[in-house]
C-alpha positions, 0 to 999 in steps of 0.5 A: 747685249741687244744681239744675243737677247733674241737667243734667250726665252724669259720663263713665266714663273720664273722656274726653269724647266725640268731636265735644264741645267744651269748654265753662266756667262761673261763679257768678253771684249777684243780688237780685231786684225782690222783694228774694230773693236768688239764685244760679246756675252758669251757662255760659260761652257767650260763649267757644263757638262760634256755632251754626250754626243759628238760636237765636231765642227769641221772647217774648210782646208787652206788647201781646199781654198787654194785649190778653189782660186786655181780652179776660179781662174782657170775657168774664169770665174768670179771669186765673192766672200760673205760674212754672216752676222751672229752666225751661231746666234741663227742656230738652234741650241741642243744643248737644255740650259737656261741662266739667271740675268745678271746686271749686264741684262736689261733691268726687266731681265735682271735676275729672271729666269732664261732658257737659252734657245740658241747656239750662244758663243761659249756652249761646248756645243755651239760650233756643232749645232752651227755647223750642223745647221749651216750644213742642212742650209746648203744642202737645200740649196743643191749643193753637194759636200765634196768627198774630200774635204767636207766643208766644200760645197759643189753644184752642178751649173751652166755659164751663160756666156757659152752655154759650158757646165761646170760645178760652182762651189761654196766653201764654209770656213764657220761664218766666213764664206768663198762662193766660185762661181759665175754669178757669186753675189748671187749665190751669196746675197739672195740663196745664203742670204735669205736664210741667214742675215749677212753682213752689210758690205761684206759680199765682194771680191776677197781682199782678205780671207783666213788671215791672209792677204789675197790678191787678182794679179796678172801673170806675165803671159797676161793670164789673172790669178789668185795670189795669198800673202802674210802682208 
């Protein structure tokens, strides 16, 4: 509860604000692949309206993803993941909401009024309103969306071992990162990393990554590549 409180703005009077629309939520409690356990308060988007505007949040292909591995190994690049921590919870809300704390809130917030202020899990619009801010993030950064595949970033960069160009690439699967470049923790930790709060020990080379296993293994002519596996 500790982590969304900062995504929720406790009103003086107690009275929500004209134009904002009651909203609610719930626990949810799971188990992920790697056996952790997690928690979450999430909205209860499904009982909003619908948005009027468009709420389309694009991931990255399996494709795109393969085809970036191919691309690392091929000119000797480094391949680094990043997860970002509360990742929607970063993003502003467009949506006008706001709840009633219930006993799951801390006791100074049981039954007050609270205008949610950002993207919380749930929300019709929450992926959008990530997506979108992430986006912008990125774009600042220098990088360019690729043409064919919209959650693949590029940049225009020069190896320093040979003085080579070359485009380094940022792919974006929601908060699951894949940076191809000759310096990727750099990307990663101190460009992404000082707009959004990363998670601690996730930058490295990919073990796994969109559900599957991933692999650096040596061919038979002692060139490395890139392997995927449902293992």
């Amino acid at each position: 509860m500790g982590t969304i409180l900062p995504a929720l703005d406790l009103t003086e009077d107690n009275v929500p604000p004209p134009g904002y629309t009651r909203s609610s939520g719930h626990l949810i409690f799971d188990v992920k692949m790697d056996f952790t356990h997690k928690a979450r308060w999430v909205k209860d988007g499904h009982l909003t309206p619908d948005p009027d505007t468009s709420n389309f949040a694009g991931v990255v292909s399996r494709e795109s993803v393969r085809i970036a591995l191919t691309y690392a190994a091929l000119n000797n690049l480094d391949a680094f993941v990043g997860d970002i921590k509360s990742a929607y919870l970063q993003a502003p809300s467009s949506e006008k909401h706001y709840i009633i704390c219930g006993n799951e809130f801390p006791l100074e917030w049981q039954g007050r009024v609270a205008v949610i202020r950002r993207a919380l899990y749930g929300g019709k619009c929450a992926g959008s309103d990530y997506w979108k801010h992430m986006r912008s993030c990125v774009e600042h950064l220098g990088f360019e969306s690729c043409k064919g595949d919209q959650d693949v970033w590029m940049r225009e960069a020069i190896h320093p071992k040979d003085g080579s160009e070359y485009w380094e690439y940022v792919l974006l699967y929601v908060d699951d990162y894949l940076s191809c470049s000759h310096r990727p923790r750099e990307v990663l930790e101190r460009e992404i990393g000082k707009y959004w709060t990363m998670k601690k020990d996730s930058i490295g080379p990919p073990t796994i990554y969109l559900g599957n296993k991933v692999s650096n293994v040596p061919l038979a002519n002692g060139i490395k590549s890139w392997s995927f596996s449902s293992s």
